[in-house]
C-alpha positions as CSV (number, residue, x, y, z in Angstrom):
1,X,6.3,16.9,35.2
2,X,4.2,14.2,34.3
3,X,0.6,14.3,33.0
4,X,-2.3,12.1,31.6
5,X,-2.0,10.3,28.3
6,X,-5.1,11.9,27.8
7,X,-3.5,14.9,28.1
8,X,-0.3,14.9,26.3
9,X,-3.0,13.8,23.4
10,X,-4.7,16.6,22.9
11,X,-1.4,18.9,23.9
12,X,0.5,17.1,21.0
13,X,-3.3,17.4,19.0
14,X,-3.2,21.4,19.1
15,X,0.4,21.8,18.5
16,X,0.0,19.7,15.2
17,X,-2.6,21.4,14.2
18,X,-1.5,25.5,15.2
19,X,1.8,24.8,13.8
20,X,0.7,22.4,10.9
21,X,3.3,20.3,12.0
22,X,4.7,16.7,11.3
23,X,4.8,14.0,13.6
24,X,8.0,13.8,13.3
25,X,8.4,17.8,14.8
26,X,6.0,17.1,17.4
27,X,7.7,13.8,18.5
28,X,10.9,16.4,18.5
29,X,9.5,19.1,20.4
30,X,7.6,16.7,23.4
31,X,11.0,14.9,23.3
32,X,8.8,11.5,23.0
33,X,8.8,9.1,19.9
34,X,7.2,9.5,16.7
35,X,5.6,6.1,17.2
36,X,4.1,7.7,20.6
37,X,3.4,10.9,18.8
38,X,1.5,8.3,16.3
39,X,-0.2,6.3,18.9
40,X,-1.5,8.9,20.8
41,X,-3.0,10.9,17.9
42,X,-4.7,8.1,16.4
43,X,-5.6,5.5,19.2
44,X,-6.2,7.7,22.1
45,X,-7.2,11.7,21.1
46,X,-10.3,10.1,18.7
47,X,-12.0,8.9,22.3
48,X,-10.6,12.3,24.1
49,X,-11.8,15.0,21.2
50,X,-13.3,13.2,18.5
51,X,-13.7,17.4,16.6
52,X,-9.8,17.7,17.3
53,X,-9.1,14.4,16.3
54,X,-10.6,15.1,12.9
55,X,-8.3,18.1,12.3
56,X,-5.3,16.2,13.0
57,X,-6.6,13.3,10.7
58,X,-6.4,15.7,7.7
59,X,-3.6,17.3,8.7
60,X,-2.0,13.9,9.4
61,X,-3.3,12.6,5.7
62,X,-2.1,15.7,3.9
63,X,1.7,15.6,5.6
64,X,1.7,11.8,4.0
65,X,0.4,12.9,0.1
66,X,3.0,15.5,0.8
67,X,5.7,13.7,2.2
68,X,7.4,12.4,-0.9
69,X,7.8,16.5,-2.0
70,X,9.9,17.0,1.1
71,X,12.1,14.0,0.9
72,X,12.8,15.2,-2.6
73,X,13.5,18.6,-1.6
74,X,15.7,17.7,1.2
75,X,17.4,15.5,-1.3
76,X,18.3,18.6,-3.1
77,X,19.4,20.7,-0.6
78,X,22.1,17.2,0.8
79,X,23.5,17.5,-3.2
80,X,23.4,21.3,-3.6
81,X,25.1,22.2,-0.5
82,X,22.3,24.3,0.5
């Protein structure tokens, strides 16, 4: 089934932001790219729902001060065997 840009914007918007997801989940879970997830979060959903748009922004900014936590942590787990 295919829909609006538009509209797979602001569905990719409120996963992200009900599931505090990473793009790289959403791309996963729309089956889509992460550089589409990308594109459409912060080129198209600011014109669609500038309010969502600014939860996702922070969401967005906090996943990247956070991101170098979870490489180390999966980093771990590769050598531990966990």
């Amino acid at each position: 089934m295919r829909y609006s840009l538009e509209e797979r914007a602001c569905d990719l918007a409120v996963y992200i932001v009900e599931n505090r997801a990473t793009v790289r989940a959403a791309a996963k879970k729309f089956g889509i790219s992460k550089s589409t997830v990308h594109k459409d979060l912060t080129e198209r959903l600011p014109h669609v729902n500038p309010g969502l748009y600014r939860q996702v922004r922070a969401l967005l900014d906090l996943n990247k001060a956070e991101r170098h936590i979870r490489g180390g942590l999966a980093t771990r787990r590769k050598y531990k065997g966990e």
